[in-house]
C-alpha positions in Angstrom: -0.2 -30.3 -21.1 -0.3 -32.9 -23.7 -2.5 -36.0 -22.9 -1.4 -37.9 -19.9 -1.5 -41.7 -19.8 -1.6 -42.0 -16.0 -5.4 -41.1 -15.9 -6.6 -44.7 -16.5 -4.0 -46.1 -15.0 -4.3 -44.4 -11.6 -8.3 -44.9 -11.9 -7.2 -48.4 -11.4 -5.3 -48.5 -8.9 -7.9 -46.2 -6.7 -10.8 -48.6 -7.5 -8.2 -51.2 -6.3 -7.8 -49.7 -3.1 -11.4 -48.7 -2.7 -11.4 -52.5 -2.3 -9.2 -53.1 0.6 -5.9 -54.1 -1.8 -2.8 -52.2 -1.0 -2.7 -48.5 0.6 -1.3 -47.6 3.9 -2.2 -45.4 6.2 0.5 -42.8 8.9 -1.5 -42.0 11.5 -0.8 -38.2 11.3 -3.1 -35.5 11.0 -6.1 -36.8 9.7 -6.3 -39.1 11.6 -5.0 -42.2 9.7 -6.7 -42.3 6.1 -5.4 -44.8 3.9 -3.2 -44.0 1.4 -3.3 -44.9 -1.9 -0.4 -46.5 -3.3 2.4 -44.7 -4.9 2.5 -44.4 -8.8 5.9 -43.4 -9.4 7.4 -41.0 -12.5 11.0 -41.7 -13.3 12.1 -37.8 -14.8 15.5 -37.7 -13.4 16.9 -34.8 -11.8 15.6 -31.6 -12.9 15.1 -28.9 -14.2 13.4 -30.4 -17.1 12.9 -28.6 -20.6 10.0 -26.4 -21.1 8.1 -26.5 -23.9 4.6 -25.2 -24.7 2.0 -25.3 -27.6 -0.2 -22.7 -28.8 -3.6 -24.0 -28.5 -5.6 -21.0 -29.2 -7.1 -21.7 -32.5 -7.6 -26.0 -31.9 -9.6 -24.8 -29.1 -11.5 -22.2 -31.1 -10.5 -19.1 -29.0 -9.1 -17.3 -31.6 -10.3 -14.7 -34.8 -12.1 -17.8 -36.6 -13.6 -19.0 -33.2 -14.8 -17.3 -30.0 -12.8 -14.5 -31.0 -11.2 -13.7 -27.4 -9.1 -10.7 -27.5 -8.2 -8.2 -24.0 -5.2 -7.4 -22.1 -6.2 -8.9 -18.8 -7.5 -12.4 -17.9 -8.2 -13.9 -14.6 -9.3 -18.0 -13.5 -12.0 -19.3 -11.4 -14.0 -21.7 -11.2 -17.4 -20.1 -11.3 -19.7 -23.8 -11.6 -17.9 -25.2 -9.1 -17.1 -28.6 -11.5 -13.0 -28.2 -10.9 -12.4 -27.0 -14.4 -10.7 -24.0 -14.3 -12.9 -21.1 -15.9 -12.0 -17.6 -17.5 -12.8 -13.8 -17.2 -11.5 -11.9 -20.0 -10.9 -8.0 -19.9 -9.9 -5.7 -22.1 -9.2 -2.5 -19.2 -12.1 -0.3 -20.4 -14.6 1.9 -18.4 -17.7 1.6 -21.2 -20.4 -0.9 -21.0 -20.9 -3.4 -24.2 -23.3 -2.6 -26.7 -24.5 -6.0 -27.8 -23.9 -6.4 -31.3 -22.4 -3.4 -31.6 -17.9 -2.9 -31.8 -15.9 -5.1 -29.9 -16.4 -7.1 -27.4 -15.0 -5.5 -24.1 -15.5 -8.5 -22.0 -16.0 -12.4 -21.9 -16.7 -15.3 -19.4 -15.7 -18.4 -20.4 -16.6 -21.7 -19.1 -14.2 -24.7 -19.3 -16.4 -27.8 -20.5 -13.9 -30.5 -20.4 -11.2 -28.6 -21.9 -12.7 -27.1 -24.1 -14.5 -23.1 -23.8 -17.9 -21.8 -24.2 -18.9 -18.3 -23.8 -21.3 -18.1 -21.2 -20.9 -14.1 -20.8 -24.1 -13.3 -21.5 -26.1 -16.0 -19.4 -24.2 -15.0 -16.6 -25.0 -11.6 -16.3 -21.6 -11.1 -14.6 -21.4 -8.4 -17.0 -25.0 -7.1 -17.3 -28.3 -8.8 -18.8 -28.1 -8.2 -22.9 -31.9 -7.8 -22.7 -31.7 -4.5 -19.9 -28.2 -3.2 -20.2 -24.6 -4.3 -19.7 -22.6 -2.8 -17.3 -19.0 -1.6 -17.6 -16.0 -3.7 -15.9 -12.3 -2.1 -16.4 -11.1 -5.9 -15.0 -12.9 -8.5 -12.6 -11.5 -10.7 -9.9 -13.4 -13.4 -7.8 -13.8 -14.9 -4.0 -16.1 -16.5 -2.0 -16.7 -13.7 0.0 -20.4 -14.8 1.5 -19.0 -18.0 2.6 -21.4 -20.4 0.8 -18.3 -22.2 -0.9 -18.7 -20.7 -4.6 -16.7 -17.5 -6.0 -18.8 -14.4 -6.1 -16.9 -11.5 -7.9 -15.6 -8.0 -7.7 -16.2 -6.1 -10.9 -13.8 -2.4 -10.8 -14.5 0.4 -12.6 -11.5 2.5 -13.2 -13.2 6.3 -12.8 -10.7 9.5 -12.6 -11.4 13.0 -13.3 -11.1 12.4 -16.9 -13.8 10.2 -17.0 -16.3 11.9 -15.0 -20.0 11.5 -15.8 -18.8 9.3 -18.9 -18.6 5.9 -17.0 -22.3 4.5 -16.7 -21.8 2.5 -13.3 -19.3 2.5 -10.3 -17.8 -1.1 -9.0 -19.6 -3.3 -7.6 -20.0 -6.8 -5.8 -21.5 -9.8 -7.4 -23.1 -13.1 -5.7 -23.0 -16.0 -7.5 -25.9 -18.6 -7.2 -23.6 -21.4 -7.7 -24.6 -22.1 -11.8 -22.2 -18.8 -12.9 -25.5 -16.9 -12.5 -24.4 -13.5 -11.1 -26.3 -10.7 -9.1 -25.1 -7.4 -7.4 -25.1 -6.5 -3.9 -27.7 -3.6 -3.7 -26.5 0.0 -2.1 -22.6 -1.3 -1.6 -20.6 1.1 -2.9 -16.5 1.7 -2.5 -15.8 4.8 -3.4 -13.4 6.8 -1.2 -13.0 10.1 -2.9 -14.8 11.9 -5.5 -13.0 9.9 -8.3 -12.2 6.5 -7.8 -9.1 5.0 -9.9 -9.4 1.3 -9.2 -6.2 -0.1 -10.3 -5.8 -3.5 -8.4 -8.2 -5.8 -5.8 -6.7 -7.5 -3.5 -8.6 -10.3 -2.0 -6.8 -11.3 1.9 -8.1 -12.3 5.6 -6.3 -9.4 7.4 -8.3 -9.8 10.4 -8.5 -13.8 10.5 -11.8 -14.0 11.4 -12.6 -16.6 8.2 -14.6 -14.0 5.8 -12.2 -12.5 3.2 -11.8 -8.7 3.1 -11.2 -6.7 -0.3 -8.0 -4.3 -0.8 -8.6 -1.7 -3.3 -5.7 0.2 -5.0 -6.0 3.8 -6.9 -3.9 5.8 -8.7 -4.1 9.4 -9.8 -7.7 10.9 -9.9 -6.0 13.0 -13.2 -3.2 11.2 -14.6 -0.1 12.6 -13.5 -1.3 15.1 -11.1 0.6 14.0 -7.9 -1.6 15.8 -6.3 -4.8 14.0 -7.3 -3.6 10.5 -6.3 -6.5 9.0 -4.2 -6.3 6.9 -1.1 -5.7 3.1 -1.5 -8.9 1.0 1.0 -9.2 -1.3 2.9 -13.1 -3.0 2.9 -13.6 -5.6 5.5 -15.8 -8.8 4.5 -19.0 -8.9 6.7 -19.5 -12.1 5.2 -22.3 -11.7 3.5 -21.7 -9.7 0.6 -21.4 -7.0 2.0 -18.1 -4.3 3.4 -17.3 -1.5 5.9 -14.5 0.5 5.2 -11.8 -0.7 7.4 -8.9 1.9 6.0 -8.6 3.7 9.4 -9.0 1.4 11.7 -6.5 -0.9 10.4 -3.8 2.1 10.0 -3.8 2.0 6.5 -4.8 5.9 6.0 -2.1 7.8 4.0 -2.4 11.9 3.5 -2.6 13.9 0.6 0.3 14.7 -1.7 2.2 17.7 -0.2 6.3 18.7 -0.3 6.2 17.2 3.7 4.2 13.9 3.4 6.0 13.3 0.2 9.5 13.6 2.1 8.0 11.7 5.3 6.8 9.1 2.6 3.2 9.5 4.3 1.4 10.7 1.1 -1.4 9.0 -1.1 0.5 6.9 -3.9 -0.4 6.7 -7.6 -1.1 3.2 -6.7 -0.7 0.5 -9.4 -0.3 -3.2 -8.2 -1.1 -4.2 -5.2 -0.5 -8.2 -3.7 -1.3 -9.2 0.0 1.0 -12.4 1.4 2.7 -13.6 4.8 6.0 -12.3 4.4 7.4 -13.1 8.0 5.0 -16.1 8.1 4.0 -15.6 11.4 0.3 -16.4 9.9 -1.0 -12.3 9.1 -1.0 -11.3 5.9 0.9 -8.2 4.9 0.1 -6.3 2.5 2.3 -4.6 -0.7 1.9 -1.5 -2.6 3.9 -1.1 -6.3 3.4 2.5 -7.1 3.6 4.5 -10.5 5.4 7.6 -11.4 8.7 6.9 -9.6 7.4 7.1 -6.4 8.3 4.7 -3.3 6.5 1.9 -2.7 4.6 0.7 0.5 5.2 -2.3 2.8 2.6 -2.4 5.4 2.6 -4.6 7.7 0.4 -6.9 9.8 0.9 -6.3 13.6 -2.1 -7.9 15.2 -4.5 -6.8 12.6 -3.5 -3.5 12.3 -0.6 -2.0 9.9 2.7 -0.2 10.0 4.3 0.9 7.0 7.8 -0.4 6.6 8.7 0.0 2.9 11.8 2.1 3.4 13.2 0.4 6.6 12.6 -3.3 4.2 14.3 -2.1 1.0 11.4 -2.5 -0.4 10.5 0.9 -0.9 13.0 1.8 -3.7 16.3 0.0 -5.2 18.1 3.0 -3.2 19.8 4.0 -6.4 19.6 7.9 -6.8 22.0 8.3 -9.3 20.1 10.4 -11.4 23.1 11.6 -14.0 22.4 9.8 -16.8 18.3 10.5 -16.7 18.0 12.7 -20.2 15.5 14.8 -18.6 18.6 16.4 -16.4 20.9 16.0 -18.9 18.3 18.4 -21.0 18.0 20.7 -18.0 22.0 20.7 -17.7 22.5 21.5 -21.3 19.4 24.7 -20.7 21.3 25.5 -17.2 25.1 24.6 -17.9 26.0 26.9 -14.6 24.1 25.2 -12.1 26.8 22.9 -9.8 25.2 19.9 -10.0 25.2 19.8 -13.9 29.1 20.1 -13.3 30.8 17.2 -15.5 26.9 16.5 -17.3 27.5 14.4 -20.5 25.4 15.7 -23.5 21.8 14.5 -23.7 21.1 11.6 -26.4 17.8 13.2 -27.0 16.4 16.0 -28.5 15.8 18.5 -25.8 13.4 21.1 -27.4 10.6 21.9 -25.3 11.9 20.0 -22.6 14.5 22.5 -21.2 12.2 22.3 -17.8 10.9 18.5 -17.8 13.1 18.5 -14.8 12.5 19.8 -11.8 14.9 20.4 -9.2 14.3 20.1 -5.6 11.6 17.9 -6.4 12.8 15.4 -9.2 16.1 14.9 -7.5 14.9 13.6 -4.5 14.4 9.7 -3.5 10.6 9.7 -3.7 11.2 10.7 -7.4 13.4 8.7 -8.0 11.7 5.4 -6.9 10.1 3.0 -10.1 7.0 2.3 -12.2 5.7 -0.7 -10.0 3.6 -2.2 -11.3 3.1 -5.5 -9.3 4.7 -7.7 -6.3 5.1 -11.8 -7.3 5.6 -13.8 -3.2 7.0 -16.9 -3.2 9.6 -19.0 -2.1 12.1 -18.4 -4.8 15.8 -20.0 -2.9 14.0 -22.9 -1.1 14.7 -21.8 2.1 11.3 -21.7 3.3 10.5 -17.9 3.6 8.6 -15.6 1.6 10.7 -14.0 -1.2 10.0 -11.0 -3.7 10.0 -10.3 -7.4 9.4 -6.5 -7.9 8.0 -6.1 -11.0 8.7 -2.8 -12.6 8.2 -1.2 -16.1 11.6 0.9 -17.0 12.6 3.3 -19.8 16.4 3.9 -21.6 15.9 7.4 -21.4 15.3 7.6 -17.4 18.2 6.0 -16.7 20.1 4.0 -14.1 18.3 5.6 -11.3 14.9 3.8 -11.9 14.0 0.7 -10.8 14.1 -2.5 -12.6 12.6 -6.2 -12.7 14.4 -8.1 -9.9 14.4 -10.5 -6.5 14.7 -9.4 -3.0 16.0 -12.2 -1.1 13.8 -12.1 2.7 16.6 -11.9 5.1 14.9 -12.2 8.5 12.0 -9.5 7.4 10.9 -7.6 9.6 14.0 -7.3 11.7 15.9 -7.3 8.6 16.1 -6.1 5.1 15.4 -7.7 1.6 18.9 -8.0 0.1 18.7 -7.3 -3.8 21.7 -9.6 -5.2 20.9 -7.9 -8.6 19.7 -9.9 -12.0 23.5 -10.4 -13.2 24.2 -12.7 -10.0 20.2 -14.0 -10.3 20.5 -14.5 -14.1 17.2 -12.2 -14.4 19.0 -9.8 -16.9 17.6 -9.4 -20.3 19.4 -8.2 -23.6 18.4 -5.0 -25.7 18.5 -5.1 -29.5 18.0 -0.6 -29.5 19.4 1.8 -27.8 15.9 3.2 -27.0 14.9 0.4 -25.5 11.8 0.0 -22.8 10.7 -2.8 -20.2 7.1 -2.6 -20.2 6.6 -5.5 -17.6 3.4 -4.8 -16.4 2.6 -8.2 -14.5 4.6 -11.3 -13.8 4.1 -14.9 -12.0 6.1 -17.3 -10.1 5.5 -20.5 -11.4 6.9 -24.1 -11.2 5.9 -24.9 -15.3 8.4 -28.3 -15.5 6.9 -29.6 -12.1 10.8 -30.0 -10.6 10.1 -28.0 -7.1 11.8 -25.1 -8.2 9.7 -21.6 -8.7 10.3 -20.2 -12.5 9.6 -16.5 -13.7 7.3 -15.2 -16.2 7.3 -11.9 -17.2 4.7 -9.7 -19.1 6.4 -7.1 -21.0 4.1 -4.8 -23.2 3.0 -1.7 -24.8 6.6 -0.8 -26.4 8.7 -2.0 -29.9 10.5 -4.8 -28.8 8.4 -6.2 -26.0 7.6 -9.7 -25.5 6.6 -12.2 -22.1 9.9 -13.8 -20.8 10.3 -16.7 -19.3 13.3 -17.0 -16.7 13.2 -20.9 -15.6 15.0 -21.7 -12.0 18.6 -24.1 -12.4 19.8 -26.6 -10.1 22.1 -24.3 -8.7 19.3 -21.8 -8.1 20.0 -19.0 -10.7 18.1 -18.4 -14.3 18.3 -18.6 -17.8 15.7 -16.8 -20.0 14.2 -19.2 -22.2 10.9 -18.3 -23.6 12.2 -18.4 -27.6 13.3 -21.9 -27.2 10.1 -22.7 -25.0 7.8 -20.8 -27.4 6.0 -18.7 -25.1 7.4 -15.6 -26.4 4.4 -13.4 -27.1 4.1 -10.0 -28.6 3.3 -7.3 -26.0 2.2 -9.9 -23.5 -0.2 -8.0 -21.3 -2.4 -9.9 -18.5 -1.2 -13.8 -17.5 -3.8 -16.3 -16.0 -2.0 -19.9 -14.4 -4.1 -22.8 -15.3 -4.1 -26.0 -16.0 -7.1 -26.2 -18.5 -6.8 -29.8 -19.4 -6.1 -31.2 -16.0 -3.5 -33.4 -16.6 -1.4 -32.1 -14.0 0.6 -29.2 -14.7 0.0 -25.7 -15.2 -0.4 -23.8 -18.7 -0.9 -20.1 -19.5 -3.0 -17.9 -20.9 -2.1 -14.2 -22.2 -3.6 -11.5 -23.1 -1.9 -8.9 -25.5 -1.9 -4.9 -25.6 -2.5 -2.8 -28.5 -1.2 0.4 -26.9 1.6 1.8 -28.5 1.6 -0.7 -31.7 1.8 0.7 -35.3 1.3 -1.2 -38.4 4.8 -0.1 -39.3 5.9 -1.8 -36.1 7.6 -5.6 -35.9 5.7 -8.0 -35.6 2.9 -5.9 -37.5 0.0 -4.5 -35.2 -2.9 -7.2 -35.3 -6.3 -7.0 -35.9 -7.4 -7.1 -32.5 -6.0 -8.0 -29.0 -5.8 -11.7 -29.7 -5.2 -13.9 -26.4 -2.6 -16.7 -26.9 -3.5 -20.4 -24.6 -0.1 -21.9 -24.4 -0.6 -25.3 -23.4 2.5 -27.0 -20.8 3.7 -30.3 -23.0 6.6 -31.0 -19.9 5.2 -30.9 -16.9 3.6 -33.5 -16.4 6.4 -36.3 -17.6 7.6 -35.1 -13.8 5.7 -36.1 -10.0 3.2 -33.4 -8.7 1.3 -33.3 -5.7 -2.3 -31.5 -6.4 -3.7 -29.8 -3.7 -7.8 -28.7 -3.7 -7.9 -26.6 -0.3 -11.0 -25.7 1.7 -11.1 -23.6 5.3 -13.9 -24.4 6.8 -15.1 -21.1 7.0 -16.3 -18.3 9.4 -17.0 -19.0 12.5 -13.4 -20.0 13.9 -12.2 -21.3 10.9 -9.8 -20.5 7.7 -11.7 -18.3 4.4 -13.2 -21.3 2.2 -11.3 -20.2 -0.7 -7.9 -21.0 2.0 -6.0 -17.5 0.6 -3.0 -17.2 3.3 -2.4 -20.8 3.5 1.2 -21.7 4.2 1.7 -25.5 2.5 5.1 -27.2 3.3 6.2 -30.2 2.0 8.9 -32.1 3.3 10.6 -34.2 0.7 14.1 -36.7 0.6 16.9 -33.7 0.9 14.5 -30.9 0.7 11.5 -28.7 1.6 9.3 -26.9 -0.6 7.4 -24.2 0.4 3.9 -23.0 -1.6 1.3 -19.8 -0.1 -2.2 -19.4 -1.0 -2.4 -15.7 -2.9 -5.5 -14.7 -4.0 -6.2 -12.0 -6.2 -4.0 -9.5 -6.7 -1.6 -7.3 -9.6 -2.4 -4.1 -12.2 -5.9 -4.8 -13.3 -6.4 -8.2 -12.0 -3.7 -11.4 -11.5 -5.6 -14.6 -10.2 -4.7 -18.4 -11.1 -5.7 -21.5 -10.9 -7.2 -23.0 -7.3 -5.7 -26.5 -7.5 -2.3 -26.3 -6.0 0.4 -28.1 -8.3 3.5 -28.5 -6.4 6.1 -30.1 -8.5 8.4 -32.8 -6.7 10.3 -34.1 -9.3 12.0 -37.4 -9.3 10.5 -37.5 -5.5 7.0 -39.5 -5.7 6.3 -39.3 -1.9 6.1 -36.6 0.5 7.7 -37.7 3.6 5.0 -34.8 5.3 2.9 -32.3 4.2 1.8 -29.5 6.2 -1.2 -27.1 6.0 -1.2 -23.7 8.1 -4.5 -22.4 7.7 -4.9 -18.9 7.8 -7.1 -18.3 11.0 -6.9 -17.0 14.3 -5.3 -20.2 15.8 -2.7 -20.1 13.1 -4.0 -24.2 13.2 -1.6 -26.6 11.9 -2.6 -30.0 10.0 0.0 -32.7 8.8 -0.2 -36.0 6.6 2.7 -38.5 6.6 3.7 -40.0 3.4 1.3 -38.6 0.7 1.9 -40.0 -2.4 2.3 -37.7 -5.9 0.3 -37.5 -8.7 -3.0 -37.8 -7.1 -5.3 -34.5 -6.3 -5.3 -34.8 -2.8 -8.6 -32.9 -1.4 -7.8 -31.0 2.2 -10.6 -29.5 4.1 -9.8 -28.4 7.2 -10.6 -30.4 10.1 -11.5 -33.2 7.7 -9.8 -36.5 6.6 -8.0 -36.2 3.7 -9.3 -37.2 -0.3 -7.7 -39.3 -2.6 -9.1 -39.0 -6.4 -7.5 -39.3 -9.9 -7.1 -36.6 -12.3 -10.3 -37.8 -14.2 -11.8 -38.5 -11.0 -11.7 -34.6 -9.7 -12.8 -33.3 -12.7 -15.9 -35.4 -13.4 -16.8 -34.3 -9.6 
């Protein structure tokens, strides 16, 4: 956001109460610390405009600069100085040649608000001087418990690939200084080829080390067939996994005309997200697969897993009306007698060569007729203090009605009831075509409160197509949404990758995204670029409105919550209203992970009447703080009394 005049201002007042003046203290949950006293925004009622400012060249990220460019970005904090950092991936399977093409890969630390490119000195991605390694995307957790984020580096390998990719995935300790190091003789294959599409960091088993969920799709694209089994690794909390797939109940069987109709079979996994949907403190975990097919809800009984996709509506939209799919309508017009083209409209394609692109028996039924999912958002989205969904879902004109589309599912009482789906022209989350041949590439999304009002907003990465662009859906008062991302100038050019920061710590949260050159033609509008340029859009509303900033820490294995606190439920308890936030760690196609600080907007509200902190562990263990004031990071670490600090103050820590 833009520069924020509360910084010296609240350094002030904390140095005043450092020395006894003003403060109070509640006597809830920790025990009594003294508050500092409230400093108090005067917004009005939201929502509040959104507005955001391309930063990318005044920070020197762009073609004159750094010269960032991928498709997939991710945050961490990787020194461990509360400036949010940046991994930078451009979805490839070949190692950098130093010196040599484009750069495939970056790490980039956050100095203040500003970038340097520390890719090199890291050796997250290889040592220049003995070889780099190759990295399709990278996500991050403190998975040896010392209390700074090691990383997972996947390497998408299929059949196409074999004996071409020069290293498999692997896991990386981090020294604390962004110094990086494999773990010797860990590997995580499953199957001769091993399509890593998403990693999924969770605590399935509570036991305070964080586990690894790995996604695959096909081992040869579009061989149903081929589609490998997604895994489950379970942290040993030191680096190290064991393949927990089994034991947890997470094994699927290979692609056949019964486990396809029992819904048993391996998916062409895409996405993959892992969140408390029934909030009874296990994380479940959620499955978006490709190529039409139904996705999978499994969830946590006890530390094990039953699927429940279909009995959720979560599998499919249920829509199987396939009529208007030109695919059929091509098969009709090759087979006019069949029954079931009885009443087929002509096709609005040409259908040479594609007389048999349909398949009947096969692409008529429900598990074919499913969606592209590509990723799962979780959050709160109607304030009612359950865990809602946003399906993301890439969709084509020529398919047709029956596939699925970009939308909410409402939680309902899951798992004793189903998501309801109150469609995007009740929710507002429609979108208008300019072509008839129009696609929705959205390929990654995130739920995101950008004007700090309490209310969950939508953004949208929509890529590799004509006519592509992120959207930006923000939440009204009266809980619907209006796209905005023209107006809010965050309407990007075959968006591809999001990463939720707030770069400049003054309080609200900015994006980063990355862009995709798949599909883009110099004849195309806007004009293909040079390069995958990444576009750092810096928030200039949110922080006019009250925040509360939340740095969490469980306090680790034994007995107590993963250090990095994925799974934690926070609640805050407000005049009128509750607001509802969860932990997710990483997660999505090719890497999703955001910022650790916790910005929950309040907006005109400038106290929390009570905040709550459900760490995930096995005692589901509960702590709560009586009026907290806003715009403050407040520091929780479980078991221990609560932090005060400025802005300025947490950053300079």
């Amino acid at each position: 956001g833009i520069e924020c005049p509360l910084l010296a201002l609240l350094t002030a007042i904390l140095a005043a109460c450092s020395s006894g003046e003003h403060g109070q203290s509640d006597g809830g949950g920790d025990g009594g610390t003294e508050r500092p006293p409230a400093v108090c925004l005067e917004p009005g009622a939201g929502p509040y405009t959104i507005s955001f400012t391309d930063v990318t060249d005044d920070l020197s990220l762009g073609p004159e600069g750094l010269a960032v460019a991928g498709n997939g970005a991710v945050v961490a904090d990787v020194d461990g100085d509360h400036w949010p950092d940046l991994a930078v991936t451009r979805s490839t399977s070949s190692a950098e040649k130093p010196g040599e093409g484009k750069r495939p890969y970056r790490l980039l630390r956050n100095a203040g608000g500003t970038f340097q490119d520390i890719t090199y000195a890291s050796r997250l991605f290889g040592d220049p001087s003995v070889g780099m390694r190759a990295s399709t995307f990278v996500v991050f957790g403190d998975f040896d418990g010392d209390g700074d984020l090691d990383a997972f580096s996947a390497v998408y390998q299929d059949y196409d690939k074999r004996g071409q990719v020069p290293n498999e995935s692997l896991l990386l300790l981090n020294d604390g200084m962004a110094h990086f190091e494999p773990v010797p003789a860990q590997s995580f294959k499953v199957a001769e080829d091993a399509p890593v599409t998403a990693a999924v960091t969770l605590d399935f088993d509570l036991d305070g080390v964080l586990d690894l969920f790995l996604a695959h799709h096909y081992g040869r694209y579009g061989y149903i067939n081929t589609a490998v089994m997604d895994a489950l690794f379970r942290g040993n909390g030191d680096g190290t996994f064991t393949d927990a797939t089994q034991a947890a109940g997470l094994m699927t069987m290979p692609p056949s005309a019964e486990t396809l109709a029992a819904g048993t079979n391996h998916r062409p996994s895409w996405g993959a997200t892992s969140c408390d949907v029934d909030l009874d403190g296990r994380p479940e975990i959620l499955v978006s697969a490709y190529g039409r097919q139904l996705n999978l809800l499994w969830h946590n009984v006890g530390g094990a897993f039953e699927e429940v996709g279909q009995a959720a509506g979560f599998a499919s939209d249920g829509n199987t009306d396939y009529s208007d799919n030109q695919f059929f309508l091509c098969w009709c017009s090759a087979h006019p007698g069949q029954a079931e083209c009885q009443g087929a409209a002509n096709p609005m394609i040409s259908c040479s060569g594609l007389e048999n692109a349909w398949q009947p028996g096969f692409d008529d039924q429900p598990y074919r007729l499913g969606g592209n999912s590509s990723n799962t958002l979780c959050g709160d989205l109607d304030g009612d203090g359950d865990t809602d969904l946003l399906q993301v879902e890439l969709a084509h004109w020529h398919i047709g009605r029956s596939s699925d589309r970009t939308e909410l599912l409402l939680n309902e009482g899951f798992p004793e009831r189903p998501f309801s789906r109150p469609g995007n022209e009740i929710t507002g989350l429609s979108r208008e075509h300019t072509r008839v041949d129009w696609n929705e590439g959205d390929l990654g999304g995130a739920l995101v409160d950008f004007d700090n009002d309490g209310r969950l907003d939508v953004l949208v990465a929509s890529s590799d197509y004509p006519d592509t662009y992120s959207l930006l859906w923000q939440q009204k008062a009266d809980g619907t949404f209006e796209e905005i991302s023209q107006g809010a100038a965050i309407r990007i050019p075959r968006a591809h990758g999001i990463a939720i920061l707030d770069y400049d710590r003054d309080g609200d949260y900015d994006v980063l995204l990355g862009t995709s050159l798949m599909r883009w033609s110099s004849g195309d509008t806007p004009p293909r670029p040079d390069d995958a340029w990444i576009h750092l859009l810096r928030n200039d509303t949110g922080q006019d409105a009250n925040r509360l900033m939340l740095h969490l820490e469980g306090s680790g294995a034994p007995g107590g919550a993963n250090t990095d606190a994925v799974g934690a439920i926070v609640t805050v308890e407000l005049d009128g209203r509750t607001i509802t936030r969860q932990v997710v760690g990483a997660h999505g196609l090719q890497g999703f992970q955001h910022d650790r600080l916790l910005i929950i907007g309040t907006g005109a509200a400038c106290i929390a009447k009570r905040l709550t902190v459900r760490w995930p562990d096995a005692a589901s263990s509960e702590e709560s703080y009586d009026d907290v004031p806003a715009n403050y990071v407040v520091v929780i670490r479980q078991g221990r009394p609560l932090e005060f600090l400025t802005l300025e103050q947490y950053a300079t820590r």
